[in-house]
C-alpha positions as CSV (number, residue, x, y, z in Angstrom):
1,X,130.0,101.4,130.2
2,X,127.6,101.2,133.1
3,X,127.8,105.1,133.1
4,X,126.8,105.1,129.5
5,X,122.8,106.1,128.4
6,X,121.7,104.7,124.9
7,X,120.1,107.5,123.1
8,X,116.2,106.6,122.1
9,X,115.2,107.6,118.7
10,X,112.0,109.2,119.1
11,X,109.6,109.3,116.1
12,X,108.8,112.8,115.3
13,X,106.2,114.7,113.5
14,X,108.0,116.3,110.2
15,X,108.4,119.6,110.1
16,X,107.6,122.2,107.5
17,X,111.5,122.2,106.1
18,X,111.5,118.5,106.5
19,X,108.4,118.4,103.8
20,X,109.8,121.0,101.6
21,X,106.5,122.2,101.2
22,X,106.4,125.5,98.7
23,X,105.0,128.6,99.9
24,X,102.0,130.1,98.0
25,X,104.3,132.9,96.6
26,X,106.6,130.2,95.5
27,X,104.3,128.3,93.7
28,X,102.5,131.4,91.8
29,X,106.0,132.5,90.7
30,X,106.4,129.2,89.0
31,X,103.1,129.1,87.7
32,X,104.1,132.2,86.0
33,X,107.4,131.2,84.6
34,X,106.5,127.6,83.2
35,X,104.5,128.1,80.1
36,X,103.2,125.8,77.7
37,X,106.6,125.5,75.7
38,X,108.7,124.6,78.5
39,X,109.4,121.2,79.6
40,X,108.1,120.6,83.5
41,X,104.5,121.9,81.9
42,X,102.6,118.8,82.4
43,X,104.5,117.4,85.4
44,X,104.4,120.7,87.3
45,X,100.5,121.2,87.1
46,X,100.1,117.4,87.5
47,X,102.0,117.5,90.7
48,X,100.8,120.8,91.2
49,X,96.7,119.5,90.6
50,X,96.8,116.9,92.3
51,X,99.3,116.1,94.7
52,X,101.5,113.4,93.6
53,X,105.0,112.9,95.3
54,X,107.8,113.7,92.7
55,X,109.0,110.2,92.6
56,X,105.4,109.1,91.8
57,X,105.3,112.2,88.7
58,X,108.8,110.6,87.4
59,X,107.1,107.1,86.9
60,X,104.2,108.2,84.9
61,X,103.5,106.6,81.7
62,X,101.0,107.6,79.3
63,X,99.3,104.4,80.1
64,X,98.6,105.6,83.3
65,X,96.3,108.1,81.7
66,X,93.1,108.1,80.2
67,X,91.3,110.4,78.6
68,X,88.1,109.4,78.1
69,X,87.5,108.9,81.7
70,X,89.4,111.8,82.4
71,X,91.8,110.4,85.7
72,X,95.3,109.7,86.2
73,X,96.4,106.0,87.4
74,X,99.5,106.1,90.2
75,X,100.7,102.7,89.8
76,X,104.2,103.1,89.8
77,X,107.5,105.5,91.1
78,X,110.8,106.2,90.4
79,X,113.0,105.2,92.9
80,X,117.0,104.8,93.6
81,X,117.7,101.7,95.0
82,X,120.6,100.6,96.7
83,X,122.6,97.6,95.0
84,X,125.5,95.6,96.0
85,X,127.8,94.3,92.9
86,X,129.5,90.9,93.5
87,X,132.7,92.6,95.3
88,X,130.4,93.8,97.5
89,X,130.7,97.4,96.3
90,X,127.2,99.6,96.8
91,X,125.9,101.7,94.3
92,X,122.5,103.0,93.7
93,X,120.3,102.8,90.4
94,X,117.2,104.7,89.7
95,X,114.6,102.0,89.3
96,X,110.3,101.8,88.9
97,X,108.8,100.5,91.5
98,X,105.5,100.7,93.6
99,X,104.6,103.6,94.9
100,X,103.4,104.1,98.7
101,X,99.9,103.8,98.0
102,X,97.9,103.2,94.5
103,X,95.9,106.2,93.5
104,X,93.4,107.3,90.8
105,X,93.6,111.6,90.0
106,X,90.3,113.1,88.4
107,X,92.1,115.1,85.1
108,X,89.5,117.8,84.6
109,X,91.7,120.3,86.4
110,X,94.2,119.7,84.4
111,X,92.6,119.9,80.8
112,X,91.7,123.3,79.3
113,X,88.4,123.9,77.7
């Protein structure tokens, strides 16, 4: 072993494909396509407006918004956690839980006139 090197693991910077981060065309194409009707309306120009992560958009409640003030509350996320049963079997479950940091989203973008 004395011939052996341990490999380091080096933090590095994420990269664009890491991210997954939509190109402009991408996101005007879906613009386009999801209408009023369809179901990702709301959580596709809230994520769209104003950033959210998509775990953060999946533990929305409507208590977490307020219309009279006109902002969104992140408070919570949707997460899958890892579980052990008692034969020590691992399994994951998609569970709330806090998100990485607490934010407050202004809503006037998102409501027409």
């Amino acid at each position: 072993m004395q011939y052996v090197e341990l490999l380091k693991v080096k933090d590095r910077k994420p990269t664009r494909d890491d991210l997954k981060i939509q190109s402009k065309e991408n996101l005007r194409l879906m613009n386009e396509r999801i209408n009023e009707d369809h179901p990702f309306y709301l959580p596709f120009h809230i994520g769209f407006h104003c950033g959210v992560r998509v775990g953060e958009l999946c533990g929305l409640e409507w208590k977490h918004k307020n219309f009279d003030e006109m902002v969104v509350e992140i408070e919570q996320q949707l997460i899958n956690k890892k579980f052990t049963d008692e034969n020590g079997k691992e399994y994951y479950k998609w569970v709330v839980g806090s998100p990485k940091s607490k934010s407050v989203f202004e809503l006037f973008q998102l409501v027409k006139p």
